[in-house]
Backbone as CSV, one residue per row, in Angstrom:
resi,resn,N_x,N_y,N_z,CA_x,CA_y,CA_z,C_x,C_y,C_z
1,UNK,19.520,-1.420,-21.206,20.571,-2.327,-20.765,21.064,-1.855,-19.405
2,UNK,21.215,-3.133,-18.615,21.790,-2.371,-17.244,23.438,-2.632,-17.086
3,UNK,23.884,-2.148,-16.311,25.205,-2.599,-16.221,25.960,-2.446,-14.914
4,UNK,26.888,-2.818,-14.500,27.468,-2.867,-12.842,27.410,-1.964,-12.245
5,UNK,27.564,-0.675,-12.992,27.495,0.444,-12.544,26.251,0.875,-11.757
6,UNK,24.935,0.876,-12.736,23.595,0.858,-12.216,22.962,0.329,-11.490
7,UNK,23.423,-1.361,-11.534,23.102,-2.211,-10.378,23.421,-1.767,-9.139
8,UNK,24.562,-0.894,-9.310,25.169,-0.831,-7.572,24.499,0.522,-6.945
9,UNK,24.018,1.419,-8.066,23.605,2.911,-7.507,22.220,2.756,-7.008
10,UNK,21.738,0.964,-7.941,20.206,0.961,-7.275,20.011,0.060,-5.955
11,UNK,21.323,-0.691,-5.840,21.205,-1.265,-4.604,21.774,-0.063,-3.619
12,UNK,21.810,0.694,-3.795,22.636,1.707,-2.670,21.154,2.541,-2.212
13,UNK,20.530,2.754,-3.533,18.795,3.329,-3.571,18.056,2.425,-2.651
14,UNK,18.449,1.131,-2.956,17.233,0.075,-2.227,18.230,-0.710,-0.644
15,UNK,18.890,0.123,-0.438,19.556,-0.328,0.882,19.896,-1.729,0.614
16,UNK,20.187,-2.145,-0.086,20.543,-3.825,-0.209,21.806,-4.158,-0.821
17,UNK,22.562,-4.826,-0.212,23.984,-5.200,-0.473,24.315,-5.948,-1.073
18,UNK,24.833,-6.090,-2.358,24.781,-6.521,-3.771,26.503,-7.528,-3.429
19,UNK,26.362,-8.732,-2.901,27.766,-9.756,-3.095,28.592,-9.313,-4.121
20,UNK,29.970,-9.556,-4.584,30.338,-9.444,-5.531,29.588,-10.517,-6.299
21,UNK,30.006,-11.570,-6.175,29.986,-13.054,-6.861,28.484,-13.107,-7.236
22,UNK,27.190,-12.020,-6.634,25.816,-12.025,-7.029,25.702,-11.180,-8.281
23,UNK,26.718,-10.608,-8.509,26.462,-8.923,-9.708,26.237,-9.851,-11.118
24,UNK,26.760,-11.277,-11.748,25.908,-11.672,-12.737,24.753,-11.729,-12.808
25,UNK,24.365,-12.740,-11.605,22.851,-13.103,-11.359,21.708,-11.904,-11.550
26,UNK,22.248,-10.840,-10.574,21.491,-9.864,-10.317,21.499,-8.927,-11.770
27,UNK,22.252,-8.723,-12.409,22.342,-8.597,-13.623,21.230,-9.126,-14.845
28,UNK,21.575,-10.367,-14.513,20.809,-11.181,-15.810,19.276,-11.130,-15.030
29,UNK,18.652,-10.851,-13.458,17.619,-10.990,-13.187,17.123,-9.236,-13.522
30,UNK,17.791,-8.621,-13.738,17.076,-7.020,-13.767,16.873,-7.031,-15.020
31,UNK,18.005,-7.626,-16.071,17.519,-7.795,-17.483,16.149,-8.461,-17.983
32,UNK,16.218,-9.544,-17.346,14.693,-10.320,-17.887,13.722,-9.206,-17.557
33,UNK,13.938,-8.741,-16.612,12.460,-7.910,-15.700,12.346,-6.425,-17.171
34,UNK,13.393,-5.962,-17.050,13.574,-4.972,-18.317,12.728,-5.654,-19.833
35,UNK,13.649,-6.778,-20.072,13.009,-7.355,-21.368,11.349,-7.369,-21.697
36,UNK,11.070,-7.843,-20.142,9.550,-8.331,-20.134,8.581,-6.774,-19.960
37,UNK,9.072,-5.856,-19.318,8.684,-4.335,-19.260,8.419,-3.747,-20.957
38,UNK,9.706,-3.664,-21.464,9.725,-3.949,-22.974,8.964,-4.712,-23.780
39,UNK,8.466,-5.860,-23.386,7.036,-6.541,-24.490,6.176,-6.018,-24.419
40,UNK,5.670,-5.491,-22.475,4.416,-5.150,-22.266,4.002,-4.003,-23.058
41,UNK,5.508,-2.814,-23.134,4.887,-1.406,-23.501,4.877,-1.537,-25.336
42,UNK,5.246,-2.613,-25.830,5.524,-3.039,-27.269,3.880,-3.146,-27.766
43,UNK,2.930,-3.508,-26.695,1.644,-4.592,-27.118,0.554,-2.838,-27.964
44,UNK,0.151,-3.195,-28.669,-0.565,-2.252,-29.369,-2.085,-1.927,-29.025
45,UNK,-2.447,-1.209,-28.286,-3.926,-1.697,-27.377,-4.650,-0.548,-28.655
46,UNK,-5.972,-0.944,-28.925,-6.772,0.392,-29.858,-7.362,1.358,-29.160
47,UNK,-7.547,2.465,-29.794,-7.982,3.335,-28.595,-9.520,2.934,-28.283
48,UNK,-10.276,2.402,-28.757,-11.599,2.148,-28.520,-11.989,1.003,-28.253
49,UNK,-10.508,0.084,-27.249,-10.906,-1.231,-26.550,-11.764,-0.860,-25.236
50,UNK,-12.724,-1.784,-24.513,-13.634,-1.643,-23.657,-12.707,-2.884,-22.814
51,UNK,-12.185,-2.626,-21.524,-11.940,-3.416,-20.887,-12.704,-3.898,-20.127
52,UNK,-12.653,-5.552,-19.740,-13.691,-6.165,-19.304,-14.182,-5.544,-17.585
53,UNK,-13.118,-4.747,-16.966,-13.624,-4.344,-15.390,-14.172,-2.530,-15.716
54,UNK,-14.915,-2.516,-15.288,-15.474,-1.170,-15.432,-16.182,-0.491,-13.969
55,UNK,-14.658,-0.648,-13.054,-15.073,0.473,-11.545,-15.157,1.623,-11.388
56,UNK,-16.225,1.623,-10.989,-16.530,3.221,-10.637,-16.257,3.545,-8.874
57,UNK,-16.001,4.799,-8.971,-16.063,5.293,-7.326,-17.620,4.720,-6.571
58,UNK,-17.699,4.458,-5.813,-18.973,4.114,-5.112,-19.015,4.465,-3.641
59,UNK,-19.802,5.263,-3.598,-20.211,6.323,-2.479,-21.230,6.075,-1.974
60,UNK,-21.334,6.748,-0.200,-22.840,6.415,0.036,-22.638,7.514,1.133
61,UNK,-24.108,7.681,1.189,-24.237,8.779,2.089,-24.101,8.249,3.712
62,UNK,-23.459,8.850,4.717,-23.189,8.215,5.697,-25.001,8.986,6.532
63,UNK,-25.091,7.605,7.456,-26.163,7.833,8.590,-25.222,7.656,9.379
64,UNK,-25.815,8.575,10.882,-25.556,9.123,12.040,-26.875,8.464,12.789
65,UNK,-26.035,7.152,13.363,-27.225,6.683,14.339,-26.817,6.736,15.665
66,UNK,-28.204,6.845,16.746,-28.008,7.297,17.952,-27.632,5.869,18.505
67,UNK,-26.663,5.925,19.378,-26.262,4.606,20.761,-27.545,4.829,20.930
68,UNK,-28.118,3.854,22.082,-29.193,3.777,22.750,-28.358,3.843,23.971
69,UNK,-29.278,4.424,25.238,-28.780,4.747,26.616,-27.967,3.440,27.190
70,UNK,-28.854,2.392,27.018,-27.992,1.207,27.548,-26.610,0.694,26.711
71,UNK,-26.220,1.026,25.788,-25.374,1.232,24.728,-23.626,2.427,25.346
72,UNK,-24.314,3.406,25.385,-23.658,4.399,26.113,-23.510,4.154,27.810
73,UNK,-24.336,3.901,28.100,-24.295,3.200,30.011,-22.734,1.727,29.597
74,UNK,-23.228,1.222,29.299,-22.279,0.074,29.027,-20.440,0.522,29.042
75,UNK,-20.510,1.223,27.590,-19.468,1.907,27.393,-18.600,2.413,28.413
76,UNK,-19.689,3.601,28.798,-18.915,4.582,30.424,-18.375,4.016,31.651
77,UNK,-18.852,2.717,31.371,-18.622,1.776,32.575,-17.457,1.328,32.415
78,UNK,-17.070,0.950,31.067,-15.910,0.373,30.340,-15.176,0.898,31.172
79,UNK,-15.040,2.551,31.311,-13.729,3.348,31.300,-13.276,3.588,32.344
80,UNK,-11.765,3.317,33.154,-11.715,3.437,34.474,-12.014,4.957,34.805
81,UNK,-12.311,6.045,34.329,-11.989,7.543,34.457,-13.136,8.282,33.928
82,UNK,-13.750,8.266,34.243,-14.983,9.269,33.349,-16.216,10.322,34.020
83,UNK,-16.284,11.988,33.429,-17.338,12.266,33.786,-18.235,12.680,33.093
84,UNK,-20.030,12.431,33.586,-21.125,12.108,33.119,-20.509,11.171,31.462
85,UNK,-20.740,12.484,30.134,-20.209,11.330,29.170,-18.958,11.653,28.873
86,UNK,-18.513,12.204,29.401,-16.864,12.393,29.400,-15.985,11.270,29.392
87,UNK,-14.919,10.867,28.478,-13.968,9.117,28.592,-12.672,10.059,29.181
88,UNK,-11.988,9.455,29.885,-10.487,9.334,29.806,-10.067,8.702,29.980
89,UNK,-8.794,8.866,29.206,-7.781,7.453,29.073,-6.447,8.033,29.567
90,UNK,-5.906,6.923,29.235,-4.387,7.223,29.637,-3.436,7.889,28.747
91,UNK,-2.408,9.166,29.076,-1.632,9.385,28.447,-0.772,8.283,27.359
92,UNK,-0.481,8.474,26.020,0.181,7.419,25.730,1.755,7.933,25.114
93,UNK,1.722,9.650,25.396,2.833,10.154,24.665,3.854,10.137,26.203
């Protein structure tokens, strides 16, 4: 159960300024959200249900491919500042 008290310590938590004339509303809207929290953890799951999504981590080995010269020529050109393959840019701090 929530009550005025809590409402106000969690709007003080969530930086948000709770009207007077809103503290029913906001009240009766934290309750439903509570109630419905309360069915979900009520529901009885078996321990040996198989849920229908079954993700796994999926990994891959990374390749290291070479630019080609005209690839890298292109690039260096990009940059107003550069030596051989050296880039510089501009300070941004």
């Amino acid at each position: 159960m929530i009550d005025e008290e809590l409402l106000q310590k969690l709007a003080i938590l969530a930086r948000i300024k709770v009207q007077p004339q809103d503290v029913p509303a906001r009240l009766a809207d934290f309750q439903g959200i509570l109630d419905c929290i309360s069915e979900l953890n009520s529901i009885q799951i078996p321990d040996d249900f198989q849920f229908a999504h079954t993700h796994s981590n999926i990994t891959r080995e990374d390749i290291i491919a070479q630019a080609s010269p005209d690839t890298v020529g292109r690039i260096i050109s990009a940059f107003p500042d550069s030596v051989d393959t050296h880039l510089s840019v501009p300070k941004v701090l």
